[in-house]
C-alpha positions in Angstrom: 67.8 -194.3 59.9 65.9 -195.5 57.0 63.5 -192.8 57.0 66.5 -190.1 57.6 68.3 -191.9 54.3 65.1 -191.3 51.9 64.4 -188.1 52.9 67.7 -187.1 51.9 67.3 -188.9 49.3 64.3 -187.6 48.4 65.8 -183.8 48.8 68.9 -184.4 46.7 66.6 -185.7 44.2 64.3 -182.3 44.7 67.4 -179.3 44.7 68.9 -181.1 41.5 66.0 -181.0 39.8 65.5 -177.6 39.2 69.0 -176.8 38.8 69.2 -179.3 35.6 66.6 -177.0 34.2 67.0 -173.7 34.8 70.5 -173.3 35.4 72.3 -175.7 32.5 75.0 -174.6 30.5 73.4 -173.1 26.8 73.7 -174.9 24.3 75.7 -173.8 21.3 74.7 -172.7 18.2 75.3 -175.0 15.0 76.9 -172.9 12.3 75.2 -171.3 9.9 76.5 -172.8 6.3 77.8 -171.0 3.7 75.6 -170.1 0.7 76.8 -171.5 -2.6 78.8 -169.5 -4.6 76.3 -169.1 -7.7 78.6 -167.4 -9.7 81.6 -169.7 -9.4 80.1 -172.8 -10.2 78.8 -172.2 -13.8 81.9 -170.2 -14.4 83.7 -173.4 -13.8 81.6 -175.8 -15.6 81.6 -173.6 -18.6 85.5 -174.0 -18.2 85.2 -178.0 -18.2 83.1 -178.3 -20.9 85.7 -175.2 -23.0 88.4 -177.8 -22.3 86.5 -181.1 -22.9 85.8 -179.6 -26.4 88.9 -178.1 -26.8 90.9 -181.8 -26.2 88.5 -183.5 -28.6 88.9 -181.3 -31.6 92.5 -181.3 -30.5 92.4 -185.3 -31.1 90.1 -184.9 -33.6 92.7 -182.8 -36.1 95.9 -184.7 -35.4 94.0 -187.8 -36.3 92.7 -186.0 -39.5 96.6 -185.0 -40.7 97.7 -188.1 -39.8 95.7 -189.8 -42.6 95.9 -186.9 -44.3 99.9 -187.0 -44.5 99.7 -191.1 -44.4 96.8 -192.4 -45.0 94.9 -190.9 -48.0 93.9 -187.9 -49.6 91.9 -186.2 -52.1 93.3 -185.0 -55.5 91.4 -183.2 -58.2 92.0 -184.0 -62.1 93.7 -181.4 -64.3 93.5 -181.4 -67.8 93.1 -184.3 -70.5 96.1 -186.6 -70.3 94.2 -189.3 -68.2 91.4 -189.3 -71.1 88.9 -191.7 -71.3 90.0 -193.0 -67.8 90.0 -189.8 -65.8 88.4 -186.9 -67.1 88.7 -183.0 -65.7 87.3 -182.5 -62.4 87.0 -185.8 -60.8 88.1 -186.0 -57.6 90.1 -189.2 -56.4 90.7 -191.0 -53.5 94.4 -191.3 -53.6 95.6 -194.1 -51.0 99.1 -193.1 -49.7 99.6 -196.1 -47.0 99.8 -199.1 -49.8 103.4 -197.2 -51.0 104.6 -197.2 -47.0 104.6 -201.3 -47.5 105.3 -201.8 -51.3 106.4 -199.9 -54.5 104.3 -198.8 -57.0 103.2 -201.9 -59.8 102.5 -202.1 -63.7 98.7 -200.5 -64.8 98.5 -198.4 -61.3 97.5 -195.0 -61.6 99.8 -192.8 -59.3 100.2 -189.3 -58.4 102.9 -187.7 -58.6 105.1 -184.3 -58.2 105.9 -182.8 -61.6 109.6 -183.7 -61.9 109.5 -180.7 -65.0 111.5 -177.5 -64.8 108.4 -175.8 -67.0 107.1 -172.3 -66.3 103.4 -173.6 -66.1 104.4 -176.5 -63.9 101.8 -177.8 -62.1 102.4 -179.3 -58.4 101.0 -183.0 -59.4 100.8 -185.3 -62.2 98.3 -188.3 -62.7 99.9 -191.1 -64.8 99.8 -194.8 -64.9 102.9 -196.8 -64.8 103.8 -198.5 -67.3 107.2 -199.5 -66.4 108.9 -200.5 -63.0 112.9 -201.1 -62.8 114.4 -203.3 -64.4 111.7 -203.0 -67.6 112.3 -201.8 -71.2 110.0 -200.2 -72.7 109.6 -199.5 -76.5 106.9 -198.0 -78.4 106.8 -199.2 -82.2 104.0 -198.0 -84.8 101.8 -196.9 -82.3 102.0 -199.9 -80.1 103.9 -200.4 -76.7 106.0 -203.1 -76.3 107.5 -203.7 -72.5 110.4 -206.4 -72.2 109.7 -206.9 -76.0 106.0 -208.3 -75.4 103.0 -206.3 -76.9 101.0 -204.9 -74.2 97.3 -204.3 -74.5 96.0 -201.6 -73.1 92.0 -201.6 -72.7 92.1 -198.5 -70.5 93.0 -196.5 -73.8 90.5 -195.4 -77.0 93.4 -195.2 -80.1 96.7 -196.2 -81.0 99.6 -194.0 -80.1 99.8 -190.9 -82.4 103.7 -189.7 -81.2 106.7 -190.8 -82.6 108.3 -194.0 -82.3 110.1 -194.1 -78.4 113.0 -196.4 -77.2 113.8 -198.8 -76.3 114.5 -197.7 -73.1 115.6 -199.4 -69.9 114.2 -198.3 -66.8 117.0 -197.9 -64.0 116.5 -199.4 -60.0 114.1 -197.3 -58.0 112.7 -195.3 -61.1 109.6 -195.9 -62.6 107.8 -195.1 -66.4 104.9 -193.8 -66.6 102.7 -192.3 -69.5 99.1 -190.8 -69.5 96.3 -193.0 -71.3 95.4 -190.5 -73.8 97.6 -191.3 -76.8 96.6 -189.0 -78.8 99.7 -187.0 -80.5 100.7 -184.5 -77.8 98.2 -185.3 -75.3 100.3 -186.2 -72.6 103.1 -184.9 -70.7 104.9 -188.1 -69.4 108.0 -190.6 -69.0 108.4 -189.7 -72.8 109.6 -186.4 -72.5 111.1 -186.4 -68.6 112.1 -189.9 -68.6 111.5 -192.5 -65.9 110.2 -190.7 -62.0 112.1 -192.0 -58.5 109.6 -193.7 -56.6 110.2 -190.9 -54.0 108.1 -188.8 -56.5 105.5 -190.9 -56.3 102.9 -189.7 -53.4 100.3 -192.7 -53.8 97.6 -194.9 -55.6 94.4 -193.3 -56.9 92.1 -196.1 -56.2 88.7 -194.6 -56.6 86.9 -192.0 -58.7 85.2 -190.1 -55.7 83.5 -187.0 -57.9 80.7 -186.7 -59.5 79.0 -189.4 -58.0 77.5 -191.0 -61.1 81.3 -191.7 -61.6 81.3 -193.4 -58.4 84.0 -196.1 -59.3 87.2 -197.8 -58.6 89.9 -197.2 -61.2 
C-alpha cells in the first residue's frame, strides 16, 4: 500500500509536469503605449507661457494708470510764467495722492486746468498758491501783502511790475494763485481769472525731474 501510494504519487507528479509546460494558457500581451504627441505639447506650453505674459502686462498696466490717474504724473513746463523757479522744458514730478488727503497750502506749486475761455488755451497751468480760503490778498507798490502782512517771496528775482491788485478776499474752496515771474505781463494768473476751485487743482509738483543737472525738489 505504501509503495502503490508513491508511485501514484510519483506519476501524478510526472503527467502534470509536462502539461504545466507545454500546454499553459499564453500569456497576454502588455499594451503597447502611446507615443507622445510631439506636436501638442509645445503647442500648449507656448499657450501657457502666451497667457502667463499676457496676465502680467495685464497687471502690470492697471497698476501703471492707477498711479497714473492717482498717484503721480509727469508734466512738462510751458512758457515763462514760473521764471526763475521753473524754466521751459523741465519735466516735473507732479504728486496727485497728497490732494486725495488735504487741500492744496500757501508757497505750493500746483498744476492746474486753465479755468480761461482764451482761443490759445492751454490744457494746464503751473502756478504757486498764494492764497487759500479765507485769505486776502492785496498787492501794493509792487509788494504782496496777504491778510495785511508783507510777504517775502525768495522764490522770485524783482518786484511786481503790474498794477496795483485788491484787496481781494478769497472765497471757501477757491484758491489764489500767481506765477513767480513778476515781471509786467509775465504771467497769466489769479489776477486776471480770479481765485481757481480746488477741484481745478490736479496736484503738487514736488520735484524738477528734467534735465538732470536740475535734479531738485521745488
Amino acid at each position: 500500500m505504501t509503495k502503490l501510494s508513491d508511485s501514484l504519487q510519483d506519476a501524478e507528479h510526472a503527467s502534470m509536469g509536462p502539461r504545466r509546460r507545454s500546454g499553459g494558457a499564453p500569456k497576454p500581451e502588455a499594451p503597447i503605449p502611446d507615443k507622445p504627441d510631439k506636436q501638442r505639447r509645445p503647442a500648449a506650453r507656448w499657450a501657457s507661457e502666451l497667457w502667463d505674459w499676457v496676465r502680467t502686462l495685464s497687471i502690470a498696466l492697471t497698476v501703471v494708470l492707477l498711479l497714473h490717474f492717482f498717484v503721480f504724473n509727469l508734466s512738462t513746463v510751458e512758457g515763462q510764467s514760473m521764471e526763475p523757479t521753473l524754466y521751459e522744458g523741465e519735466w516735473l514730478f507732479v504728486n496727485k495722492f497728497s490732494y486725495l488727503i488735504g487741500g492744496p497750502d500757501r508757497g505750493e506749486v500746483v498744476i492746474l486746468k486753465d479755468p480761461t475761455n482764451r482761443l490759445e488755451k492751454k490744457e494746464y497751468l503751473v502756478k504757486r498758491v498764494i492764497g487759500v480760503p479765507g485769505d486776502t490778498i492785496e498787492i501794493r507798490e509792487g509788494q504782496l501783502y496777504r491778510n495785511g502782512e508783507l510777504i517775502v517771496e525768495p522764490y522770485t528775482d524783482t518786484e511786481i511790475e503790474d498794477l496795483d491788485f485788491g484787496p481781494y478776499k478769497v472765497d471757501e474752496g477757491m484758491y489764489f494763485v500767481m506765477g513767480d515771474n513778476r515781471h509786467a505781463r509775465a504771467s497769466l494768473d489769479s489776477r486776471s481769472f480770479g481765485a481757481v476751485s480746488e477741484d481745478l487743482i490736479r496736484g503738487r509738483a514736488d520735484f524738477i525731474l528734467w534735465p538732470i543737472a536740475k535734479l531738485n525738489a521745488i
